[in-house]
N, CA, C and O atoms as a GROMACS GRO file, in nm:
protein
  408
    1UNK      N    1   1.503  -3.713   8.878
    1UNK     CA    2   1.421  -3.598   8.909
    1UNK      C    3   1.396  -3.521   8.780
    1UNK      O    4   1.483  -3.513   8.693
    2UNK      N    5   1.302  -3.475   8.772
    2UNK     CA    6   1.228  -3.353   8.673
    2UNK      C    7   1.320  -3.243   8.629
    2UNK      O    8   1.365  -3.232   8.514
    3UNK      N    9   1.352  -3.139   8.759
    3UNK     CA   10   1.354  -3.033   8.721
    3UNK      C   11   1.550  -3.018   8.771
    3UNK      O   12   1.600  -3.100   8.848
    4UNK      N   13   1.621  -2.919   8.717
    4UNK     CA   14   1.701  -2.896   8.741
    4UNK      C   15   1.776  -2.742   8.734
    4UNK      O   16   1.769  -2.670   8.634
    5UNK      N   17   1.859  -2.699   8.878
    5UNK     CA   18   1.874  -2.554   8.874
    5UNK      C   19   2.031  -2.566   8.854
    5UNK      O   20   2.088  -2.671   8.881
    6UNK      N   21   2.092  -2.468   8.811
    6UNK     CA   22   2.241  -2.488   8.794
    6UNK      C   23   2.281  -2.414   8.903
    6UNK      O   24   2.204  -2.319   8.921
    7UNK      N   25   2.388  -2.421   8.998
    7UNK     CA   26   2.458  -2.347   9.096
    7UNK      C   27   2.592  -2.277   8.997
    7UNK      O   28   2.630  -2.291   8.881
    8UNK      N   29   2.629  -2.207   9.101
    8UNK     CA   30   2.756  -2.118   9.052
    8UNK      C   31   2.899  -2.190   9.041
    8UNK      O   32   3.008  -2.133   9.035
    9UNK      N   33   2.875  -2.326   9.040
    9UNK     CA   34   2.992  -2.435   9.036
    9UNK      C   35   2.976  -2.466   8.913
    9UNK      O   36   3.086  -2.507   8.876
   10UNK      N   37   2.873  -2.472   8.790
   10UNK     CA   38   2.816  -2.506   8.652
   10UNK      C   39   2.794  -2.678   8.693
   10UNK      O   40   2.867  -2.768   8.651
   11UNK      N   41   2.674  -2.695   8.786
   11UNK     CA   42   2.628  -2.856   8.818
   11UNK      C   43   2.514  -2.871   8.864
   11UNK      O   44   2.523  -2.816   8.974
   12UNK      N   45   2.383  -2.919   8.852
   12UNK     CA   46   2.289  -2.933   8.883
   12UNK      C   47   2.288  -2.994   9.016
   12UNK      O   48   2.363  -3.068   9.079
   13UNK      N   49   2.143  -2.922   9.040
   13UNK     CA   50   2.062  -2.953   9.193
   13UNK      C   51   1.956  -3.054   9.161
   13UNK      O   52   1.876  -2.980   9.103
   14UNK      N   53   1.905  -3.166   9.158
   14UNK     CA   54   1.847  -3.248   9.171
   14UNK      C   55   1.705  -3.225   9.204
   14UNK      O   56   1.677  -3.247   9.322
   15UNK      N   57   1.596  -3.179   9.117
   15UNK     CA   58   1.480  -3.111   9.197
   15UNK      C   59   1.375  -3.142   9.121
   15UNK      O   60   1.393  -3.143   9.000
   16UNK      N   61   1.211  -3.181   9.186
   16UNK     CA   62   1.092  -3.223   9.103
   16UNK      C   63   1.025  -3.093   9.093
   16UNK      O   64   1.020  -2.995   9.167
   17UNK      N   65   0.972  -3.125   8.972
   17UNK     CA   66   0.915  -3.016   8.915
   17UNK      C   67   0.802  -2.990   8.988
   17UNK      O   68   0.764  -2.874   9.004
   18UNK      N   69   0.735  -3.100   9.043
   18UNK     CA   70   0.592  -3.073   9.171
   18UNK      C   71   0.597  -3.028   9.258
   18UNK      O   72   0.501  -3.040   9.333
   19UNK      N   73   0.713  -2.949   9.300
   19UNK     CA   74   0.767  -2.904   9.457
   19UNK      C   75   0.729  -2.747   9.391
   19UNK      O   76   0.749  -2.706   9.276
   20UNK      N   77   0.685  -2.694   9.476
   20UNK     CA   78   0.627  -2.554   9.526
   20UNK      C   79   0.786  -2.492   9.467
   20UNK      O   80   0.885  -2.545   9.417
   21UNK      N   81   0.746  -2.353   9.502
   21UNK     CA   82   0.849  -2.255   9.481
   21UNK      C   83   0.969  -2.300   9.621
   21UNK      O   84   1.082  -2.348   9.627
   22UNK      N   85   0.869  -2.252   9.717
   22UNK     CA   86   0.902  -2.278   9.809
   22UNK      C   87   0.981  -2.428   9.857
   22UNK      O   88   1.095  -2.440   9.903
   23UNK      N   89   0.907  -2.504   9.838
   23UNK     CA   90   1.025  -2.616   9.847
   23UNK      C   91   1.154  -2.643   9.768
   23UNK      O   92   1.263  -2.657   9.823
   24UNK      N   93   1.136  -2.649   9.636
   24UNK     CA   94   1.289  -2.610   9.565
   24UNK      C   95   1.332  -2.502   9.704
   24UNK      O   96   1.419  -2.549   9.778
   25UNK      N   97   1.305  -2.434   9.721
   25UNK     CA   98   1.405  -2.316   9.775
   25UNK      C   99   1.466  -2.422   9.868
   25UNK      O  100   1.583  -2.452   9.846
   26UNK      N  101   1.400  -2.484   9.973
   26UNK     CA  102   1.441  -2.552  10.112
   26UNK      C  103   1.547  -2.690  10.067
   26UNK      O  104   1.642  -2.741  10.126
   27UNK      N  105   1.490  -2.715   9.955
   27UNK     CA  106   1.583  -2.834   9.881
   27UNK      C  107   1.714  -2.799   9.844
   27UNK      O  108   1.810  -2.875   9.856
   28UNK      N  109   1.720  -2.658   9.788
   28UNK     CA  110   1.857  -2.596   9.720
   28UNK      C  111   1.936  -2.539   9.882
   28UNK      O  112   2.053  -2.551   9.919
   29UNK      N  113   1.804  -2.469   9.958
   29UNK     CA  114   1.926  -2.486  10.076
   29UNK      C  115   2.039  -2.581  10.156
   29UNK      O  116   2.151  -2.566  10.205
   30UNK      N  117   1.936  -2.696  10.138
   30UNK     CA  118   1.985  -2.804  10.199
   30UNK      C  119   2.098  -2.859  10.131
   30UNK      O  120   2.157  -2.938  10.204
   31UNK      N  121   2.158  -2.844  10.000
   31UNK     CA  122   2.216  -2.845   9.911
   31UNK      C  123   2.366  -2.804   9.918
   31UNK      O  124   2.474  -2.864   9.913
   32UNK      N  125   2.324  -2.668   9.934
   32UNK     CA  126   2.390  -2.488   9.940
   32UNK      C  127   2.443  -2.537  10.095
   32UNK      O  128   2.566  -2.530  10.092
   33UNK      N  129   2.409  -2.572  10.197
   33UNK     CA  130   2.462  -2.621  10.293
   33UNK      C  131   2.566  -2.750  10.323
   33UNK      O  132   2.654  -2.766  10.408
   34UNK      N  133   2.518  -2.830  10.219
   34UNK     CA  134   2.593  -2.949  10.206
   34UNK      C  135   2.782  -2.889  10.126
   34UNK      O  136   2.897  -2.931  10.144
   35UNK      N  137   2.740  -2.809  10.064
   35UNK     CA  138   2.821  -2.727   9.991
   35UNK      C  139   2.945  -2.659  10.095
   35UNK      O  140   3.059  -2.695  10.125
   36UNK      N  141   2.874  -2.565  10.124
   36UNK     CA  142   2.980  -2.518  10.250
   36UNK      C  143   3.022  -2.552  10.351
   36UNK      O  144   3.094  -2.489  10.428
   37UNK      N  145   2.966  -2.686  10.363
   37UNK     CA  146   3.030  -2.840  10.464
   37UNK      C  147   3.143  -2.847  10.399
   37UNK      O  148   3.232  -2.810  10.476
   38UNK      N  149   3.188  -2.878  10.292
   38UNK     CA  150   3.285  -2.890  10.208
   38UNK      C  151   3.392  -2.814  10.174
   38UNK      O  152   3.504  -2.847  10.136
   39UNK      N  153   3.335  -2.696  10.195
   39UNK     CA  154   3.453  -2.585  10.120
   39UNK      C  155   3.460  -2.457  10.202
   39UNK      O  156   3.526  -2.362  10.160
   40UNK      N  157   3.394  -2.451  10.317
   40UNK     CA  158   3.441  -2.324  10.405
   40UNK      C  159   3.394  -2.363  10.589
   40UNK      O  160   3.435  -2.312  10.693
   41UNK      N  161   3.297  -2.470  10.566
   41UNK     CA  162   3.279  -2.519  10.698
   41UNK      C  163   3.159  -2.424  10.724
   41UNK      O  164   3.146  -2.305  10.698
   42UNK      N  165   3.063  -2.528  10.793
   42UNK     CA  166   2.916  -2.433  10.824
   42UNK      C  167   2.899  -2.503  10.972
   42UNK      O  168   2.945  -2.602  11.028
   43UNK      N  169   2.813  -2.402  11.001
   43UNK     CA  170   2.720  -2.426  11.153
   43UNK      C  171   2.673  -2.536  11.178
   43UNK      O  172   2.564  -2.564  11.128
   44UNK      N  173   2.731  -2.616  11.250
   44UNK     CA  174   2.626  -2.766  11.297
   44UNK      C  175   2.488  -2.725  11.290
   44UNK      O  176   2.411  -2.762  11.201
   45UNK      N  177   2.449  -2.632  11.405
   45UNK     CA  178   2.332  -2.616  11.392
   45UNK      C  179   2.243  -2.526  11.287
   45UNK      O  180   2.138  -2.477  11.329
   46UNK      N  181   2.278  -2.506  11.174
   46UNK     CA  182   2.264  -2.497  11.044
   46UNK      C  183   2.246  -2.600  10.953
   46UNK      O  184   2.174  -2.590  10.854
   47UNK      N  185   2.317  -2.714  10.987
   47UNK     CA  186   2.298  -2.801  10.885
   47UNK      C  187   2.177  -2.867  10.936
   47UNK      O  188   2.084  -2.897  10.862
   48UNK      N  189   2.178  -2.886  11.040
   48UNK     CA  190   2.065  -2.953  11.125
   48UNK      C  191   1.928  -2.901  11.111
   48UNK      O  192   1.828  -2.974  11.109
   49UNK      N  193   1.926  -2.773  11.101
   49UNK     CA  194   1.784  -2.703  11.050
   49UNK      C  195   1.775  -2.737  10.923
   49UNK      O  196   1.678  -2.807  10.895
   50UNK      N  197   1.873  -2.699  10.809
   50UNK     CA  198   1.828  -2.733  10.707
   50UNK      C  199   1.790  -2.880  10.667
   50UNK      O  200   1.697  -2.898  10.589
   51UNK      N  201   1.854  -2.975  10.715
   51UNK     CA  202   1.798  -3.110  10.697
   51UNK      C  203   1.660  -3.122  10.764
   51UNK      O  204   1.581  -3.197  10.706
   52UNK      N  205   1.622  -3.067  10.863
   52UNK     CA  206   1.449  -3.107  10.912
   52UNK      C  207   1.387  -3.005  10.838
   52UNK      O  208   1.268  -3.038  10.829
   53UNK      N  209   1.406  -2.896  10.780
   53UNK     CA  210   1.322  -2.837  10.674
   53UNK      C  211   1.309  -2.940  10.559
   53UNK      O  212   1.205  -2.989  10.515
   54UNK      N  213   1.452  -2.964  10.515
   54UNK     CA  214   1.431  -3.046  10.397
   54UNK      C  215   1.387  -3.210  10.406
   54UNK      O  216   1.410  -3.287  10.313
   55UNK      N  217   1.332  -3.245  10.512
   55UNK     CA  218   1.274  -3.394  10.522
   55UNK      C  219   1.141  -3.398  10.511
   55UNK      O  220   1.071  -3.492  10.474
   56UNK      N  221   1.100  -3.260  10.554
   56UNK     CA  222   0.941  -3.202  10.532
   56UNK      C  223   0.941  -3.205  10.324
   56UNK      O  224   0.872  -3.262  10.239
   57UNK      N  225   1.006  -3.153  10.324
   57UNK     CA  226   0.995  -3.200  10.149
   57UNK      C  227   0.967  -3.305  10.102
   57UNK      O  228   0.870  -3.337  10.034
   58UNK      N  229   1.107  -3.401  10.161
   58UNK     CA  230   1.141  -3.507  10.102
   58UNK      C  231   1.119  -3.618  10.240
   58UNK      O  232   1.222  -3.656  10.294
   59UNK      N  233   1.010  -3.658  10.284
   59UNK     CA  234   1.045  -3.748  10.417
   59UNK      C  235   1.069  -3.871  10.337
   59UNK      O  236   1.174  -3.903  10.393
   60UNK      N  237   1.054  -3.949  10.263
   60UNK     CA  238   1.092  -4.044  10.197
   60UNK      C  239   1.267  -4.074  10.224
   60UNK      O  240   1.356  -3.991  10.202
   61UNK      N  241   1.284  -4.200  10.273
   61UNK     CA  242   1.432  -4.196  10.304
   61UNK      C  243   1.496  -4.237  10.131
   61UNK      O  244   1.610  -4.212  10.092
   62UNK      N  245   1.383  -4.308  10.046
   62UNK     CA  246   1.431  -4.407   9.900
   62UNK      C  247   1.420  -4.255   9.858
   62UNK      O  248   1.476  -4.265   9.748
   63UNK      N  249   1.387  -4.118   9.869
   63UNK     CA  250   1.382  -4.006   9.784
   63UNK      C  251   1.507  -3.955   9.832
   63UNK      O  252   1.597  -3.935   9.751
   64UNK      N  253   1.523  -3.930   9.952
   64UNK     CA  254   1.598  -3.875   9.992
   64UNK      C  255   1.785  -3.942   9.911
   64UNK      O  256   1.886  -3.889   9.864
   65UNK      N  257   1.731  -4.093   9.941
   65UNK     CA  258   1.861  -4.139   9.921
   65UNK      C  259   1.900  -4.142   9.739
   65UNK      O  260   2.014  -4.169   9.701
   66UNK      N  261   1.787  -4.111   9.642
   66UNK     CA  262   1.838  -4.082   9.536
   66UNK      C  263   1.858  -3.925   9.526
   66UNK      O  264   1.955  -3.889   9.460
   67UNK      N  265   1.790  -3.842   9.574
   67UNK     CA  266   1.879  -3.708   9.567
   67UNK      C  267   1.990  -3.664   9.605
   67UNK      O  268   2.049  -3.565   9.563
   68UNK      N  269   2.031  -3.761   9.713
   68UNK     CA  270   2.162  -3.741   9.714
   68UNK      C  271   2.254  -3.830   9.655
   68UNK      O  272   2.370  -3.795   9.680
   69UNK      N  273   2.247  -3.933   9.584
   69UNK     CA  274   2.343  -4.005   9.487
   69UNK      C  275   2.325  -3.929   9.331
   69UNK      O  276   2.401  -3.940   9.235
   70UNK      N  277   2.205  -3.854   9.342
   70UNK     CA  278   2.205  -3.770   9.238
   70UNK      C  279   2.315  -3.626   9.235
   70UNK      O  280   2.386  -3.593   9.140
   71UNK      N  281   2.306  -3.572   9.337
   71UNK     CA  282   2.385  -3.476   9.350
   71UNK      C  283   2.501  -3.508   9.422
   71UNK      O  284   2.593  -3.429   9.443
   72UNK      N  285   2.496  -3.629   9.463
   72UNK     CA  286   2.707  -3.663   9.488
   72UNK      C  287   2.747  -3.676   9.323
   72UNK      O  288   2.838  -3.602   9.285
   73UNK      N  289   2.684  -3.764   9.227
   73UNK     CA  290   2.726  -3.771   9.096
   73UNK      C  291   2.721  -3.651   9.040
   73UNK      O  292   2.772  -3.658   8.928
   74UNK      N  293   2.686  -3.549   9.063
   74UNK     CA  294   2.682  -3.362   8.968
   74UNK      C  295   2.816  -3.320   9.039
   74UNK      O  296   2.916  -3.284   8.976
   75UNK      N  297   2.809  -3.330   9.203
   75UNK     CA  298   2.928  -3.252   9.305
   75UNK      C  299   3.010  -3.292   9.321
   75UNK      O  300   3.109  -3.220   9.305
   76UNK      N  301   3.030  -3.434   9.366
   76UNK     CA  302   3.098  -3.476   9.445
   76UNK      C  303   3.101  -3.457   9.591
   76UNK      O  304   3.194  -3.487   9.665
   77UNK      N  305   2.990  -3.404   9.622
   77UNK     CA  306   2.932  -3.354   9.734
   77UNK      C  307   2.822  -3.524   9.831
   77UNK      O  308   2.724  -3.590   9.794
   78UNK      N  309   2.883  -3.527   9.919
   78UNK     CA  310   2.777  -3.632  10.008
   78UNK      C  311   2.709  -3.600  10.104
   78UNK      O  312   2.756  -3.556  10.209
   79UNK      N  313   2.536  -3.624  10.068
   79UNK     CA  314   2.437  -3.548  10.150
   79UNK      C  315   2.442  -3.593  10.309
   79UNK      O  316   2.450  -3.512  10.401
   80UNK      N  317   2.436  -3.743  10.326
   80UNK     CA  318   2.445  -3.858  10.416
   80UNK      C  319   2.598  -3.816  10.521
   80UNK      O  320   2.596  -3.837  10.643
   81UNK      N  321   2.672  -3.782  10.479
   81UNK     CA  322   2.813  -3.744  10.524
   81UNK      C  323   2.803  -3.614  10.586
   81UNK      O  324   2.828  -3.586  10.703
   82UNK      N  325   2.770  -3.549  10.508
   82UNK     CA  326   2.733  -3.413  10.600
   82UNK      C  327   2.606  -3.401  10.747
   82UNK      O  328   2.598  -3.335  10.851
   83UNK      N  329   2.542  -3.485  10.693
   83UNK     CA  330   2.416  -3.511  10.783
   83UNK      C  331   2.433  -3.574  10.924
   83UNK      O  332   2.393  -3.547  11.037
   84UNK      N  333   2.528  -3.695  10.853
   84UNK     CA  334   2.608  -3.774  10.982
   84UNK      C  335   2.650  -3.698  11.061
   84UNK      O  336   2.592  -3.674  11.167
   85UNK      N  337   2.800  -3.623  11.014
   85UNK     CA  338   2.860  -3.590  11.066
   85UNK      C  339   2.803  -3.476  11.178
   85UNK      O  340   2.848  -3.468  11.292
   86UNK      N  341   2.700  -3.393  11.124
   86UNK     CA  342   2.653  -3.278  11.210
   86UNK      C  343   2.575  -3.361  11.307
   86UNK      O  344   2.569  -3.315  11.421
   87UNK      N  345   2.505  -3.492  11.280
   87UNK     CA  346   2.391  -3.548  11.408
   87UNK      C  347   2.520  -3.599  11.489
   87UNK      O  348   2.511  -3.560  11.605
   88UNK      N  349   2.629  -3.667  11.468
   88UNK     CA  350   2.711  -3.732  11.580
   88UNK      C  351   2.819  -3.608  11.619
   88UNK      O  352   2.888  -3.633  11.718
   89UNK      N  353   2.836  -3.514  11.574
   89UNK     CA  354   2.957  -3.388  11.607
   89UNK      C  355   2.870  -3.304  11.730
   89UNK      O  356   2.754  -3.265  11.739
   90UNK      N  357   3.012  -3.297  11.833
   90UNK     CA  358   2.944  -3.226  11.922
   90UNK      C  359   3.040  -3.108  11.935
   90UNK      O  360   3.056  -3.043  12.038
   91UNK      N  361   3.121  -3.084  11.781
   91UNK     CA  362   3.192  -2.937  11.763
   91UNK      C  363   3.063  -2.830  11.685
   91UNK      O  364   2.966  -2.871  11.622
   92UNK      N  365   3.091  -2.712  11.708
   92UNK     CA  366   2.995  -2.647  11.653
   92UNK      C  367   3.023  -2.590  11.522
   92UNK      O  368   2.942  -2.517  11.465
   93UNK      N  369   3.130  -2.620  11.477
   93UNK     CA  370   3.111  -2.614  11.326
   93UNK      C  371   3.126  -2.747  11.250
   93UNK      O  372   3.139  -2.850  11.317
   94UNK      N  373   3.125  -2.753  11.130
   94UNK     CA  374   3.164  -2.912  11.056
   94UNK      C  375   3.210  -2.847  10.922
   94UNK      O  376   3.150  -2.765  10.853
   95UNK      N  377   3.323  -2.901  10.903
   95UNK     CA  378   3.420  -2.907  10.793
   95UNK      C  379   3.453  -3.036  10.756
   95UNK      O  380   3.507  -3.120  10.827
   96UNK      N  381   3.417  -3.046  10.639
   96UNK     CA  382   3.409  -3.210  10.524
   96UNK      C  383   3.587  -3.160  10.500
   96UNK      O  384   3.603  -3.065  10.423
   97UNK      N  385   3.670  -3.200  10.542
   97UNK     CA  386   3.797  -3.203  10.468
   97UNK      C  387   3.842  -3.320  10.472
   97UNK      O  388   3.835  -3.402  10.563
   98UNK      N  389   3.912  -3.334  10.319
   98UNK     CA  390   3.938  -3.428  10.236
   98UNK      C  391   3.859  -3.549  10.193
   98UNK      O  392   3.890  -3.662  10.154
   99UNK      N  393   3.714  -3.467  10.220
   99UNK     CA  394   3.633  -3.579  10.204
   99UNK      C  395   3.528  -3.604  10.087
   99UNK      O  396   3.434  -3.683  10.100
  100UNK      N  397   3.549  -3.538   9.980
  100UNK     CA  398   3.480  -3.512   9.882
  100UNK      C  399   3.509  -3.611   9.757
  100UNK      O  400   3.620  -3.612   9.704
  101UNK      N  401   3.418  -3.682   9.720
  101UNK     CA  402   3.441  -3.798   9.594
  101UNK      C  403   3.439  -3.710   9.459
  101UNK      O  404   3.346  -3.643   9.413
  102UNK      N  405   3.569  -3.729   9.408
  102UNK     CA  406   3.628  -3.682   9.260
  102UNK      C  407   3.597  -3.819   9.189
  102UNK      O  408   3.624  -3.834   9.069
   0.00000   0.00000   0.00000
């Protein structure tokens, strides 16, 4: 990808420079969500909005699937894992524990 924003972890977000203001924003949410899957536990149905906002970005599954091997390699964060887990969880929150690739 083109463009890149740094989060408050010091690691890039994975982002094309042709995307609107607005889409970076929906991309970094989707991100920022994958994030607090990980480290404080977010709203199923949170993650779930933000992934159908962010497919309107990115409907490409070959885009999709390098932005997130792009940003598991910055985080250690997995986009696909979080995504899973909220489409098959029928708890209403989702917490990634111990599941993060170092």
């Amino acid at each position: 990808m083109e463009g890149q924003k740094m989060n408050s972890q010091n690691y890039s977000y994975p982002l094309d420079l042709s995307w609107t203001t607005k889409e970076m924003e929906t991309v970094i949410a989707m991100f920022r969500a994958v994030e607090d899957a990980y480290e404080v536990g977010i709203d199923r149905d949170k993650i779930l909005d933000c992934y159908r906002a962010f497919k309107q970005v990115v409907p490409s599954k070959a885009e999709e699937k390098q932005l997130g091997r792009e940003f598991e390699k910055n985080s250690g964060y997995v986009l696909y894992r979080v995504v899973k887990a909220a489409q098959e969880s029928t708890d209403k929150r989702i917490k990634m524990v111990g599941q993060k690739n170092d």
